[in-house]
PDB file of N, H, CA, C and O in Angstrom:
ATOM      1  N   UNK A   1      14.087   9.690   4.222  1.00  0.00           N
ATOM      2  CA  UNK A   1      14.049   9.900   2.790  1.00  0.00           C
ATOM      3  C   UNK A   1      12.650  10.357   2.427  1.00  0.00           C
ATOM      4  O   UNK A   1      11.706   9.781   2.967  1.00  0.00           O
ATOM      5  N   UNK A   2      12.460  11.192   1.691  1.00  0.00           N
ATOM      6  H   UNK A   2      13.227  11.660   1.252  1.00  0.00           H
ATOM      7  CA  UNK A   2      10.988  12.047   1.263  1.00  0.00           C
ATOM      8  C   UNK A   2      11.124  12.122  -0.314  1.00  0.00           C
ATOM      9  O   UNK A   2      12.030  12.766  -0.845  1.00  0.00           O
ATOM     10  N   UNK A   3      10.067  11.350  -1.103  1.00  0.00           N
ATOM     11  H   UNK A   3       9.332  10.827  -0.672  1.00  0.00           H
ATOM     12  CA  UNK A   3       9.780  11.751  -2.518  1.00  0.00           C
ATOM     13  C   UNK A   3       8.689  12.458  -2.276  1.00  0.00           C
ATOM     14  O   UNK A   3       7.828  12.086  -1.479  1.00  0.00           O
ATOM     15  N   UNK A   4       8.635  13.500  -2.921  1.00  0.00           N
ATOM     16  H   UNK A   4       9.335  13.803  -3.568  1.00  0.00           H
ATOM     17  CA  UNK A   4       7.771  14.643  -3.127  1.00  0.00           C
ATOM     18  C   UNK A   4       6.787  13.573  -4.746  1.00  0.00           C
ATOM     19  O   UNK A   4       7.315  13.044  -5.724  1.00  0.00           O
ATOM     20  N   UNK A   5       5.280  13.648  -4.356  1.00  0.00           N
ATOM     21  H   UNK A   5       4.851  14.078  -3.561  1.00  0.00           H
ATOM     22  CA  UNK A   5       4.732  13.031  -5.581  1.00  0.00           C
ATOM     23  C   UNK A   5       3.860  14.041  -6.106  1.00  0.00           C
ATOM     24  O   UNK A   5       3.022  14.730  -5.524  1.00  0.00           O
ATOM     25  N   UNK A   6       4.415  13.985  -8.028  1.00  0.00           N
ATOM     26  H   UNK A   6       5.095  13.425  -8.501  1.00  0.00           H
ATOM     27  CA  UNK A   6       3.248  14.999  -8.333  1.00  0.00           C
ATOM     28  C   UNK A   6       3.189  14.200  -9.815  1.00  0.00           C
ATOM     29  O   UNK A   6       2.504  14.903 -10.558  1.00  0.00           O
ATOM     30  N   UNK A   7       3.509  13.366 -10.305  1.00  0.00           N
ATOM     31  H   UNK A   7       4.065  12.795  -9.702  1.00  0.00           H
ATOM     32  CA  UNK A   7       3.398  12.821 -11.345  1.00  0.00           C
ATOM     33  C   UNK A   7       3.401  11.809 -11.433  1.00  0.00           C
ATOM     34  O   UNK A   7       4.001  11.433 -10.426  1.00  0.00           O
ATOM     35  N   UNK A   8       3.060  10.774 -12.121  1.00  0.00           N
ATOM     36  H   UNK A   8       2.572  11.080 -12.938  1.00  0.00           H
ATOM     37  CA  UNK A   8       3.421   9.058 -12.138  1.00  0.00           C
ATOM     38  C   UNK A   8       5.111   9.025 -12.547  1.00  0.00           C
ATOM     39  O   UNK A   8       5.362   7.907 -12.998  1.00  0.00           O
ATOM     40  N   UNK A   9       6.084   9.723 -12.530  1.00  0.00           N
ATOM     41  H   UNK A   9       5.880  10.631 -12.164  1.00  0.00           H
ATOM     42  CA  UNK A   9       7.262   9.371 -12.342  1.00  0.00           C
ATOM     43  C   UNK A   9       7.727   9.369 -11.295  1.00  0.00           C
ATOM     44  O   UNK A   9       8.808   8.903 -10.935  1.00  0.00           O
ATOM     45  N   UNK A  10       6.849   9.957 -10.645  1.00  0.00           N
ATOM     46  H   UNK A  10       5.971  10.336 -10.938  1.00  0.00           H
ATOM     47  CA  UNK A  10       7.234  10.573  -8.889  1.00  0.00           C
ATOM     48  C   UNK A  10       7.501   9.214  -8.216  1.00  0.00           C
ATOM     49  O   UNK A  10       8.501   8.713  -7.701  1.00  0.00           O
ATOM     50  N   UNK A  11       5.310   8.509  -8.554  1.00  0.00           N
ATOM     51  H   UNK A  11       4.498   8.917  -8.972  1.00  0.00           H
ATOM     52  CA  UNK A  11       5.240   7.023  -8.254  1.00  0.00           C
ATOM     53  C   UNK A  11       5.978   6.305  -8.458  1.00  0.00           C
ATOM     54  O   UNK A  11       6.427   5.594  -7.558  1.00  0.00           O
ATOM     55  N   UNK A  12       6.263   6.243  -9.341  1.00  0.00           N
ATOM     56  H   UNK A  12       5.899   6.821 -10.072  1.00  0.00           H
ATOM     57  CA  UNK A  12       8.172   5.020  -9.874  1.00  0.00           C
ATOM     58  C   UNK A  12       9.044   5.535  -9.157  1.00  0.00           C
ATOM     59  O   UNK A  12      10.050   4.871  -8.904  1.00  0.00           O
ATOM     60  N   UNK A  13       8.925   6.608  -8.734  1.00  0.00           N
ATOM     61  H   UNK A  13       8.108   7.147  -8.939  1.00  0.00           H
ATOM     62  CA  UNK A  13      10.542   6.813  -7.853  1.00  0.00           C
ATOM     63  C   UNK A  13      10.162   6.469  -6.751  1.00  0.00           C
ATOM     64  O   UNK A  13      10.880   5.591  -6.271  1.00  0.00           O
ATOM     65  N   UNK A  14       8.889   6.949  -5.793  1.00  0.00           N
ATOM     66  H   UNK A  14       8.306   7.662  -6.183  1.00  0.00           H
ATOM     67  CA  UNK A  14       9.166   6.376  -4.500  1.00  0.00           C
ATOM     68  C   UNK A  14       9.124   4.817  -4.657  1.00  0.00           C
ATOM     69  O   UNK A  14       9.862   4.238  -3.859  1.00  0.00           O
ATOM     70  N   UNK A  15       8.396   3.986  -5.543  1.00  0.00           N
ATOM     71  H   UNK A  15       7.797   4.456  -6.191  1.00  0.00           H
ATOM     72  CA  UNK A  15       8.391   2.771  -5.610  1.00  0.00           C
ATOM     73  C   UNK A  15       9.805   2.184  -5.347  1.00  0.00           C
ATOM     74  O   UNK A  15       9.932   1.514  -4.322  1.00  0.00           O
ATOM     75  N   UNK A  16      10.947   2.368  -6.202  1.00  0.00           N
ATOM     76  H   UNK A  16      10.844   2.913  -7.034  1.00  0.00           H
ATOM     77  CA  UNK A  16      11.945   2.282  -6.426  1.00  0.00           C
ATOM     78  C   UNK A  16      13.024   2.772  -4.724  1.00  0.00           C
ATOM     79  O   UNK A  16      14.032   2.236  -4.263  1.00  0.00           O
ATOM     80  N   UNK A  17      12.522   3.511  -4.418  1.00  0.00           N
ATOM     81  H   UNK A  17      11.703   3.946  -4.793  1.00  0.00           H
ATOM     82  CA  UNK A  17      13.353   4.077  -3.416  1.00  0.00           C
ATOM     83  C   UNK A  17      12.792   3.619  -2.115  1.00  0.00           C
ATOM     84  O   UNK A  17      13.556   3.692  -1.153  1.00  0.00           O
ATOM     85  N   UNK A  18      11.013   2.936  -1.819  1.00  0.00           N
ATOM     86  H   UNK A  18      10.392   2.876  -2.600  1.00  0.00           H
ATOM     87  CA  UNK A  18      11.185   2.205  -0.879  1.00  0.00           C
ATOM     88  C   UNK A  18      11.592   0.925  -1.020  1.00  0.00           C
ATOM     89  O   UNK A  18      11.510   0.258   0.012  1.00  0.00           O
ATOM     90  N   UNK A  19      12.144   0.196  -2.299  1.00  0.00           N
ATOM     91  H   UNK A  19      12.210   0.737  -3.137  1.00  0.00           H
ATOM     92  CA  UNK A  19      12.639  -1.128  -2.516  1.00  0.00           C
ATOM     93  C   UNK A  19      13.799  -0.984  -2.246  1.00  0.00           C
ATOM     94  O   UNK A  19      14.274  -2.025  -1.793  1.00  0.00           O
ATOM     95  N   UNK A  20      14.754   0.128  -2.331  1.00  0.00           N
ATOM     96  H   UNK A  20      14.368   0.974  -2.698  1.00  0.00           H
ATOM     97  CA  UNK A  20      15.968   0.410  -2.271  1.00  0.00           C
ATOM     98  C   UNK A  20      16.623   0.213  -0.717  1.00  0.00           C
ATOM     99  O   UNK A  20      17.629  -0.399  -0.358  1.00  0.00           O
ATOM    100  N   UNK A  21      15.574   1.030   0.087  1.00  0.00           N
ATOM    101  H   UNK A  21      14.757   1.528  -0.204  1.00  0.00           H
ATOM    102  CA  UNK A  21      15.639   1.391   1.902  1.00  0.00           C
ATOM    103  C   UNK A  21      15.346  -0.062   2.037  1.00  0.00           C
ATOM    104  O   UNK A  21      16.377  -0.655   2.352  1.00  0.00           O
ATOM    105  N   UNK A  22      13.950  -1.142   1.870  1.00  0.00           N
ATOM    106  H   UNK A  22      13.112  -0.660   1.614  1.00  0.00           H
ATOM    107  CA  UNK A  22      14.327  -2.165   2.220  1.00  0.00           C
ATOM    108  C   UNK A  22      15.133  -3.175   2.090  1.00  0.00           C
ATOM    109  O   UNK A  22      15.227  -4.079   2.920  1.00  0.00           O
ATOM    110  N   UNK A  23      15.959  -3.075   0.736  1.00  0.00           N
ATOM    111  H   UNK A  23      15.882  -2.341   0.061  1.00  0.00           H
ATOM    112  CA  UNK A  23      16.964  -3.963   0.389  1.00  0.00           C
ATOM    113  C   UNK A  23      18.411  -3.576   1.618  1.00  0.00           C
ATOM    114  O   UNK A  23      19.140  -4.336   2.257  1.00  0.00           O
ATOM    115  N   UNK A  24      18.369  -2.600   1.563  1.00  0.00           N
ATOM    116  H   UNK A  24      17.777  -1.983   1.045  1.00  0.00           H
ATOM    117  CA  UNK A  24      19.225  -1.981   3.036  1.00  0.00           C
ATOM    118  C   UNK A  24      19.369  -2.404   4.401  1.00  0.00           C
ATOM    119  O   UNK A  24      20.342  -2.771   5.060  1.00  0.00           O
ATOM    120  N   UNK A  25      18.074  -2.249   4.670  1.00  0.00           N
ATOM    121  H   UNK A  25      17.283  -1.951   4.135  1.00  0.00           H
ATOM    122  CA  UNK A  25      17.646  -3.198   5.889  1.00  0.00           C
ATOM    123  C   UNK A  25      17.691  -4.959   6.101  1.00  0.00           C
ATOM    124  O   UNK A  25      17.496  -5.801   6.978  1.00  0.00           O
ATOM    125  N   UNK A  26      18.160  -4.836   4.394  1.00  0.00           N
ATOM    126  H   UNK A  26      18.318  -4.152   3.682  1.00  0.00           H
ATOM    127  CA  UNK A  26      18.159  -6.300   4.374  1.00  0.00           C
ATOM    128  C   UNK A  26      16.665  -7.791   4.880  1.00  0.00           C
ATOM    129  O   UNK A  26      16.549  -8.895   5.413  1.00  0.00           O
ATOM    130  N   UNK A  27      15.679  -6.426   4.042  1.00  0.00           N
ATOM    131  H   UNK A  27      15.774  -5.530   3.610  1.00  0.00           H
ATOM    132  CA  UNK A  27      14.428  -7.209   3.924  1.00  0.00           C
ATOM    133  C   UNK A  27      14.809  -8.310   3.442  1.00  0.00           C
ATOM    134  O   UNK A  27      16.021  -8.320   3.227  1.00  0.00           O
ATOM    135  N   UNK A  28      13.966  -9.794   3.028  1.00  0.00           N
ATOM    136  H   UNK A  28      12.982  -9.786   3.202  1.00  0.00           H
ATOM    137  CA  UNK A  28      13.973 -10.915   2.179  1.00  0.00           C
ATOM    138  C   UNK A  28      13.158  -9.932   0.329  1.00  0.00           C
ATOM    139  O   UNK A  28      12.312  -9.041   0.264  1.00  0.00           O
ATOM    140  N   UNK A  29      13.755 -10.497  -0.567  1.00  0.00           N
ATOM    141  H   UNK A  29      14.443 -11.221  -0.513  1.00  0.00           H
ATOM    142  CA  UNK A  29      13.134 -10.021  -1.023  1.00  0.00           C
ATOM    143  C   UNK A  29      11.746 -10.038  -1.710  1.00  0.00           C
ATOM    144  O   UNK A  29      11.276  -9.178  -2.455  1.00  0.00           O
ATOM    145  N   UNK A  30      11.276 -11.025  -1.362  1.00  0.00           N
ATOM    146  H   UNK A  30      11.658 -11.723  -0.757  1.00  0.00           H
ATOM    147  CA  UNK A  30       9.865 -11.124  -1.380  1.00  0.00           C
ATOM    148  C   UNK A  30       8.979  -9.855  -0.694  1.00  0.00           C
ATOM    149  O   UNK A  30       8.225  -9.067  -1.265  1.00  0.00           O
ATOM    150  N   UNK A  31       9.426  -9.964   1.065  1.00  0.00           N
ATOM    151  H   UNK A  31      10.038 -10.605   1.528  1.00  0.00           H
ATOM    152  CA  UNK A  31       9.200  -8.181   1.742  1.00  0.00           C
ATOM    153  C   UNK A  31       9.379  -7.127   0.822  1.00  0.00           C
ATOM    154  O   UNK A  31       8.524  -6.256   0.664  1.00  0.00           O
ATOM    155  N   UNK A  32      10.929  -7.176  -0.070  1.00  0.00           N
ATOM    156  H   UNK A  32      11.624  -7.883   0.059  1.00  0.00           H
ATOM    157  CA  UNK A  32      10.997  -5.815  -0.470  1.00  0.00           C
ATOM    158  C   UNK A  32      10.230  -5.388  -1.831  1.00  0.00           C
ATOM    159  O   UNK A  32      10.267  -4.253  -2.306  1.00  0.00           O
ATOM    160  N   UNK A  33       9.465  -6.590  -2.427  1.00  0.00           N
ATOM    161  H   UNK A  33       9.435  -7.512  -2.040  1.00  0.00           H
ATOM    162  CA  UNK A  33       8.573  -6.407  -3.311  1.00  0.00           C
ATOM    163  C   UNK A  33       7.159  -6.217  -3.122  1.00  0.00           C
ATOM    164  O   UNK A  33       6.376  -5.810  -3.980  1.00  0.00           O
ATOM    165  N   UNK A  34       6.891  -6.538  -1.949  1.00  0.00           N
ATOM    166  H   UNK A  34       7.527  -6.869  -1.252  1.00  0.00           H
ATOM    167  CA  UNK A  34       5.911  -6.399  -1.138  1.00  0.00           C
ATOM    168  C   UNK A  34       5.230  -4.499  -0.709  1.00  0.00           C
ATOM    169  O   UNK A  34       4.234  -3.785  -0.831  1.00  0.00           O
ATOM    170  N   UNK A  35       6.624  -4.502  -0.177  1.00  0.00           N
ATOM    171  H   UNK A  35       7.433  -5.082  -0.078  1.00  0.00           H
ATOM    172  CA  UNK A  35       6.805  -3.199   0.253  1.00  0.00           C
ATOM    173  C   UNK A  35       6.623  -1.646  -1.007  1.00  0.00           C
ATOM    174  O   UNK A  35       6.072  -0.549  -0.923  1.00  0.00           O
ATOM    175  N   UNK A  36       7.446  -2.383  -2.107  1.00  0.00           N
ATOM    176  H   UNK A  36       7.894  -3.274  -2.176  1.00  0.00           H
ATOM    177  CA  UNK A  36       7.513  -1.454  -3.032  1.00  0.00           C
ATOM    178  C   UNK A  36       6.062  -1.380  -3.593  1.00  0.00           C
ATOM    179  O   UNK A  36       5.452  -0.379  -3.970  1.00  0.00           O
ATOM    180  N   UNK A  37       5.546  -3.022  -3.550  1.00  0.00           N
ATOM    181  H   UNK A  37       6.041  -3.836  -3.245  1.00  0.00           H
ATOM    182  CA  UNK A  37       4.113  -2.284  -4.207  1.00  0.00           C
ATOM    183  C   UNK A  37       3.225  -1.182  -3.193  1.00  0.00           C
ATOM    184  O   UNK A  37       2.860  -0.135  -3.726  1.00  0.00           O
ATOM    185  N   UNK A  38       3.006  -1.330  -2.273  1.00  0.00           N
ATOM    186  H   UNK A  38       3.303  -2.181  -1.839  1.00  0.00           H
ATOM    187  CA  UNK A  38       2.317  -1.072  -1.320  1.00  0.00           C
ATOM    188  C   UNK A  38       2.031   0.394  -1.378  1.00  0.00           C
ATOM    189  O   UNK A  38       0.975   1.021  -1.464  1.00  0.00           O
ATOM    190  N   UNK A  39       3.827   0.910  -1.274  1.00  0.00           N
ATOM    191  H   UNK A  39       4.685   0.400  -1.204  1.00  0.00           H
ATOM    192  CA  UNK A  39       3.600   2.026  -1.661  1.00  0.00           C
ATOM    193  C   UNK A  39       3.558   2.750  -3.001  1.00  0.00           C
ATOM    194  O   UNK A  39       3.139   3.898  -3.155  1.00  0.00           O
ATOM    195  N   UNK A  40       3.975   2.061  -3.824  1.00  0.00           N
ATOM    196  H   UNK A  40       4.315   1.129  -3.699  1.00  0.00           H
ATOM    197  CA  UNK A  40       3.551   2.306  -4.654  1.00  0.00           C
ATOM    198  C   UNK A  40       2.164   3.007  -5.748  1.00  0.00           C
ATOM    199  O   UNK A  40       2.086   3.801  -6.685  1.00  0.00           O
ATOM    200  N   UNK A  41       1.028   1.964  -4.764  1.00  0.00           N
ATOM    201  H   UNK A  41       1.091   1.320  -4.002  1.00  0.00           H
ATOM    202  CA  UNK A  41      -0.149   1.922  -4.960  1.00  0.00           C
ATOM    203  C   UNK A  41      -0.963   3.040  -4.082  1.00  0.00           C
ATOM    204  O   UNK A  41      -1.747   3.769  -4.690  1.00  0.00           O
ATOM    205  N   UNK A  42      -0.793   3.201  -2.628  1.00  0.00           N
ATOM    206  H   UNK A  42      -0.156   2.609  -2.134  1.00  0.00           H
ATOM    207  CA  UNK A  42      -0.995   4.447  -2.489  1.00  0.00           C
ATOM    208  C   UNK A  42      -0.231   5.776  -2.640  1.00  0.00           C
ATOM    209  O   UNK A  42      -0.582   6.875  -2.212  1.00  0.00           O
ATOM    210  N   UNK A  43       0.795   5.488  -3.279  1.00  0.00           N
ATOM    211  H   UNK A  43       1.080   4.595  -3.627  1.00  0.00           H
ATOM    212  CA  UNK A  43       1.330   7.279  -3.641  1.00  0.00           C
ATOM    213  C   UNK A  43       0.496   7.143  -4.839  1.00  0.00           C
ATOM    214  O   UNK A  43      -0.104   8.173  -5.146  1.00  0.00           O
ATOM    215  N   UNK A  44       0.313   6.126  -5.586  1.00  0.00           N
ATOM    216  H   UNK A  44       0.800   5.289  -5.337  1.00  0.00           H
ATOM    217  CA  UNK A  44      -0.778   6.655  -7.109  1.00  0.00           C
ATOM    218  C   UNK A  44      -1.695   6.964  -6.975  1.00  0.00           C
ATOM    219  O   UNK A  44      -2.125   7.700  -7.864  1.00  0.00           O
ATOM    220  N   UNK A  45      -2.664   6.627  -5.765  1.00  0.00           N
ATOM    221  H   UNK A  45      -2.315   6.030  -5.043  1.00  0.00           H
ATOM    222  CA  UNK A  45      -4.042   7.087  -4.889  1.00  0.00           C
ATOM    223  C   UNK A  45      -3.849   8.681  -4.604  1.00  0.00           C
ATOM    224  O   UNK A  45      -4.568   9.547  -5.101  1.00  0.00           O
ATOM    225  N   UNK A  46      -2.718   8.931  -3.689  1.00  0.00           N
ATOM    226  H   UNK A  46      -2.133   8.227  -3.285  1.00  0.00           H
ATOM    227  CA  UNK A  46      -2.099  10.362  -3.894  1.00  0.00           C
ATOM    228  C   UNK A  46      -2.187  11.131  -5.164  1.00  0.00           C
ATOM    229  O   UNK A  46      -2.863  12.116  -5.461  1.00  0.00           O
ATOM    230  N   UNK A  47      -1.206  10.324  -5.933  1.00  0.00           N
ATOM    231  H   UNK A  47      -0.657   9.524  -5.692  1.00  0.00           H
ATOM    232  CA  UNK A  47      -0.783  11.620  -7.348  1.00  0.00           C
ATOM    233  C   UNK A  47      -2.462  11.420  -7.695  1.00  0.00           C
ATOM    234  O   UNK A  47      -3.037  12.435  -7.302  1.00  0.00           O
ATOM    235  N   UNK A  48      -3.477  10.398  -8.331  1.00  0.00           N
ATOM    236  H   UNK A  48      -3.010   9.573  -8.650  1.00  0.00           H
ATOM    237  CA  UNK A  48      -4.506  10.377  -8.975  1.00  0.00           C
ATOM    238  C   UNK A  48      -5.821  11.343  -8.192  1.00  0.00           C
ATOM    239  O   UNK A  48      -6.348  12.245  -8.842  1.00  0.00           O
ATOM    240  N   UNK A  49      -6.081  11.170  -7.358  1.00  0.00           N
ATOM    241  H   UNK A  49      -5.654  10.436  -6.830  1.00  0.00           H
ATOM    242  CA  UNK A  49      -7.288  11.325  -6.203  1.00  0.00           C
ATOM    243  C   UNK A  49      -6.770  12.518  -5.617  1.00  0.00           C
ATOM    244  O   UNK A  49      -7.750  13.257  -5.527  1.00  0.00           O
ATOM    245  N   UNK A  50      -5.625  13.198  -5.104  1.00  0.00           N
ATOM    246  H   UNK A  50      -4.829  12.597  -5.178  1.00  0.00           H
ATOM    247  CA  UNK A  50      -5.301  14.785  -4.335  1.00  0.00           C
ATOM    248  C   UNK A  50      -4.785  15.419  -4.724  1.00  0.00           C
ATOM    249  O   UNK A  50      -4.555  16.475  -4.135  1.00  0.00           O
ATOM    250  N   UNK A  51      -4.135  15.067  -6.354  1.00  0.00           N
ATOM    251  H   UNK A  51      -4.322  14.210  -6.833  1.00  0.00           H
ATOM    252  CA  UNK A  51      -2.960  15.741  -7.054  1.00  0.00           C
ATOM    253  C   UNK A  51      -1.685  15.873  -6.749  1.00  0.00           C
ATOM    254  O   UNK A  51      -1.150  16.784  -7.380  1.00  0.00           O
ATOM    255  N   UNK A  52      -0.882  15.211  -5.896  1.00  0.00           N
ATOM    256  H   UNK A  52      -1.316  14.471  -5.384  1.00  0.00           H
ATOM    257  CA  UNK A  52      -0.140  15.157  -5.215  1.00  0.00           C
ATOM    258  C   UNK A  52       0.024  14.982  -4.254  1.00  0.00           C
ATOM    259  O   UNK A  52      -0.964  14.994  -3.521  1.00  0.00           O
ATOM    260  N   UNK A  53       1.271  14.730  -3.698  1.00  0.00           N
ATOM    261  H   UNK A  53       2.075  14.720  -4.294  1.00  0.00           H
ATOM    262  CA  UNK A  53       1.297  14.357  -2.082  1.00  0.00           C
ATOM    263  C   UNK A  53       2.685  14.441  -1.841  1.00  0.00           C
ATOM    264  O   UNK A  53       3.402  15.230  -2.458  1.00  0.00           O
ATOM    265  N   UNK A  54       3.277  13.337  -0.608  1.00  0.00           N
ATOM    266  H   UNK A  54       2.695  12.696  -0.108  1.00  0.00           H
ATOM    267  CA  UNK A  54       4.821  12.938  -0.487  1.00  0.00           C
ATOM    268  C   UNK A  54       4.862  11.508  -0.024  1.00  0.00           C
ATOM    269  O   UNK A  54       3.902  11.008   0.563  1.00  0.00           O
ATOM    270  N   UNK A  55       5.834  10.928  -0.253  1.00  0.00           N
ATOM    271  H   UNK A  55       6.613  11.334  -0.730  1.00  0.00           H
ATOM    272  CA  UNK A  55       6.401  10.040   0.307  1.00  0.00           C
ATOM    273  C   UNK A  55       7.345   9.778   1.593  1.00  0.00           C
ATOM    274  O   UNK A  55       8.428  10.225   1.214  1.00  0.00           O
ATOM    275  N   UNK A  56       7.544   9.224   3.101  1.00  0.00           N
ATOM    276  H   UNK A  56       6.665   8.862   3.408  1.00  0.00           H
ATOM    277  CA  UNK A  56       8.532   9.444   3.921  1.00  0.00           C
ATOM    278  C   UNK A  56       8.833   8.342   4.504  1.00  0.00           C
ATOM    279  O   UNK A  56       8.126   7.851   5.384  1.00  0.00           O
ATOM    280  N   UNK A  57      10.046   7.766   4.033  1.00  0.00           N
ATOM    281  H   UNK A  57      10.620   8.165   3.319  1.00  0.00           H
ATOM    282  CA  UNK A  57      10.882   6.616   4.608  1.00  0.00           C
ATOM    283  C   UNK A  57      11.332   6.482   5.694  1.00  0.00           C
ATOM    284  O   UNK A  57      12.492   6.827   5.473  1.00  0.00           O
ATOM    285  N   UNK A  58      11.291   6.221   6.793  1.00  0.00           N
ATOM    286  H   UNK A  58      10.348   5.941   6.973  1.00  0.00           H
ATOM    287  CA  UNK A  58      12.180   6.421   8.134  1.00  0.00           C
ATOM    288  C   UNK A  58      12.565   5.065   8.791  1.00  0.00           C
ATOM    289  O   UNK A  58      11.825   4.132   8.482  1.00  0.00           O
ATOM    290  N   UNK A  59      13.625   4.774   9.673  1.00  0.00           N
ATOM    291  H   UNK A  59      14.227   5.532   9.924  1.00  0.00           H
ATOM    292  CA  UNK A  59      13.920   4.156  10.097  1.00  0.00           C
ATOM    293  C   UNK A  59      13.846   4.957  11.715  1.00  0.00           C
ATOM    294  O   UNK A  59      14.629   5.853  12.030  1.00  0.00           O
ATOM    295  N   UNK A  60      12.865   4.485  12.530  1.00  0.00           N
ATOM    296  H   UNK A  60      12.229   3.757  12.274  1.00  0.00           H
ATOM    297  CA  UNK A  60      12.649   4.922  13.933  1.00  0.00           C
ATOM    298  C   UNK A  60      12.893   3.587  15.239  1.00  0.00           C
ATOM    299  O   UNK A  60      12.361   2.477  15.271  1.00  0.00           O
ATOM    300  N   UNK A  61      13.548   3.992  15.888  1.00  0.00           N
ATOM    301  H   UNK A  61      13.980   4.894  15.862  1.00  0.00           H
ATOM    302  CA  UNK A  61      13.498   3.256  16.952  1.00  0.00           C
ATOM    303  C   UNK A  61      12.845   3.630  17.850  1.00  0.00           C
ATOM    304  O   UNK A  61      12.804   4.801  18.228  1.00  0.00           O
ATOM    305  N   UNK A  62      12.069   2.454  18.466  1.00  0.00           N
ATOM    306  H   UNK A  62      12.103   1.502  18.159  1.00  0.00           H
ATOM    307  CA  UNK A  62      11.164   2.016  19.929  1.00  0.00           C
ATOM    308  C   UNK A  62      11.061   1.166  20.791  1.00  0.00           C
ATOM    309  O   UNK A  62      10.568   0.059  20.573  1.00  0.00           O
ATOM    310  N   UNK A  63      11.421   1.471  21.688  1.00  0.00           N
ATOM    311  H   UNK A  63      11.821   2.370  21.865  1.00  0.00           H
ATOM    312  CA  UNK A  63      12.007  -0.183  22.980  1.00  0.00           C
ATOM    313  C   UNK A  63      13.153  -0.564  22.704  1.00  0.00           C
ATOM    314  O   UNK A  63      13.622  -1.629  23.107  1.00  0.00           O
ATOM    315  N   UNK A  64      14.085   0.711  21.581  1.00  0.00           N
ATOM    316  H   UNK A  64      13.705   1.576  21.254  1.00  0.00           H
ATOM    317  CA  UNK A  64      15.339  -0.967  21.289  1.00  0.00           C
ATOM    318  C   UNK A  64      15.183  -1.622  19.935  1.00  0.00           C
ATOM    319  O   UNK A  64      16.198  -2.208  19.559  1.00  0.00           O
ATOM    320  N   UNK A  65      14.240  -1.655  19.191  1.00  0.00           N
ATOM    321  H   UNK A  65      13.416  -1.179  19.497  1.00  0.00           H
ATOM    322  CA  UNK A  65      14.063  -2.285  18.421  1.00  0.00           C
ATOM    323  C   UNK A  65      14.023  -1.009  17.075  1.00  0.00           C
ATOM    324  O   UNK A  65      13.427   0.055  17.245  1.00  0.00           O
ATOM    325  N   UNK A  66      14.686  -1.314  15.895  1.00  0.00           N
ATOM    326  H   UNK A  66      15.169  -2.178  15.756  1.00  0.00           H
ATOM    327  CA  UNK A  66      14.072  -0.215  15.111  1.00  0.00           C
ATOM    328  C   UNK A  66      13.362  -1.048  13.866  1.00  0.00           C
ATOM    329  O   UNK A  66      13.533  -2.201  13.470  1.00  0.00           O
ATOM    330  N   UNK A  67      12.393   0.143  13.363  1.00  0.00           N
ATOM    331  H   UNK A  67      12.254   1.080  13.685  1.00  0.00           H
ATOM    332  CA  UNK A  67      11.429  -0.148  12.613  1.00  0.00           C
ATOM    333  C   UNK A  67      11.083   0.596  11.467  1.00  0.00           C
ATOM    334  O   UNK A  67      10.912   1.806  11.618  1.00  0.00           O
ATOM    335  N   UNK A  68      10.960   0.141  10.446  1.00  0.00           N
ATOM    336  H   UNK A  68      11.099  -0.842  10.323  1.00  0.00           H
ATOM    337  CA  UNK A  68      10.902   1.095   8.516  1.00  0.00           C
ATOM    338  C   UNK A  68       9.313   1.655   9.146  1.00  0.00           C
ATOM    339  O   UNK A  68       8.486   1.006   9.786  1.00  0.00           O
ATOM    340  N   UNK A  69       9.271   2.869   8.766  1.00  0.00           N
ATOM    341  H   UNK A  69       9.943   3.397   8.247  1.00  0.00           H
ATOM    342  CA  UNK A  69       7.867   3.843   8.827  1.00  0.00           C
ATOM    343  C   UNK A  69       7.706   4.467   7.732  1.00  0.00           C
ATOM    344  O   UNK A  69       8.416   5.409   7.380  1.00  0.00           O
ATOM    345  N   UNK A  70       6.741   3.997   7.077  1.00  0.00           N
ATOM    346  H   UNK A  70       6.163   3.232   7.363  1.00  0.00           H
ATOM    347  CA  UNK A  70       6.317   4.713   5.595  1.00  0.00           C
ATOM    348  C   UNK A  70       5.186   5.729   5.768  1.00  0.00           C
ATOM    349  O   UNK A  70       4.104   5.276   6.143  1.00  0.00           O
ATOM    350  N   UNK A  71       5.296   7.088   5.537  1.00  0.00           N
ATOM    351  H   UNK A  71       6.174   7.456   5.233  1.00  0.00           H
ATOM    352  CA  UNK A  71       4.097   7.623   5.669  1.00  0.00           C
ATOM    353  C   UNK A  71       3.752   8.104   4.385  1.00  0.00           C
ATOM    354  O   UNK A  71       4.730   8.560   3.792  1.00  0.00           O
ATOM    355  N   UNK A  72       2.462   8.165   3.622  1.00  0.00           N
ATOM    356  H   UNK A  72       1.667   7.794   4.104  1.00  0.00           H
ATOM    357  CA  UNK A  72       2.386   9.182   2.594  1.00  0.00           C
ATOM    358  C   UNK A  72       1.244  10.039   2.865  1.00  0.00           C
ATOM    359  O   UNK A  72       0.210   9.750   3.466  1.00  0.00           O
ATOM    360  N   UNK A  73       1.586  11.123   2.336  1.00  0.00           N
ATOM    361  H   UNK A  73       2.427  11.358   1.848  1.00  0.00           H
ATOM    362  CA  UNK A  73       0.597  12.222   2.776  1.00  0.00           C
ATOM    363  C   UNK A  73       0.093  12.978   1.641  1.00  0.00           C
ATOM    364  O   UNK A  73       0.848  13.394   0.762  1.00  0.00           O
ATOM    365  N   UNK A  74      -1.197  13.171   1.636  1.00  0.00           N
ATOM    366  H   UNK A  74      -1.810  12.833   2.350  1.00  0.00           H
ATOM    367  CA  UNK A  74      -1.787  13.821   0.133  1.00  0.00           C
ATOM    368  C   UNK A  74      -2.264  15.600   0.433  1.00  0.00           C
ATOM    369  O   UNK A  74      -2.714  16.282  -0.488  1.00  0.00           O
TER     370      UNK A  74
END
């Protein structure tokens, strides 16, 4: 999943949409509030500080095990 960020609505959406992927995964939700801020706070570092950026949700497996990978990129 990829939010494209170029506005502070952008920020509310990926916020929203990595709370969404972890409620999926069936984080606790303490994690998935955790999570949402997190990114939250750096996609606003993004939109504020580079003018934009993206957001990228993934679910990757390694050894067997899979794992949520958040990247954001400015």
């Amino acid at each position: 999943l990829t939010v494209s960020l170029a506005t502070e609505h952008d920020v509310v959406l990926a916020r929203q949409r990595a709370r969404q992927v972890a409620a999926l995964l069936d984080f606790e939700a303490q994690e998935q509030v955790r999570l949402a801020t997190a990114v939250s706070e750096i996609a606003r570092n993004a939109v504020r500080y580079a003018g934009g950026g993206r957001v990228e949700l993934a679910v990757e497996e390694q050894d067997g095990t899979a794992r949520l990978v958040v990247r954001v990129q400015d």
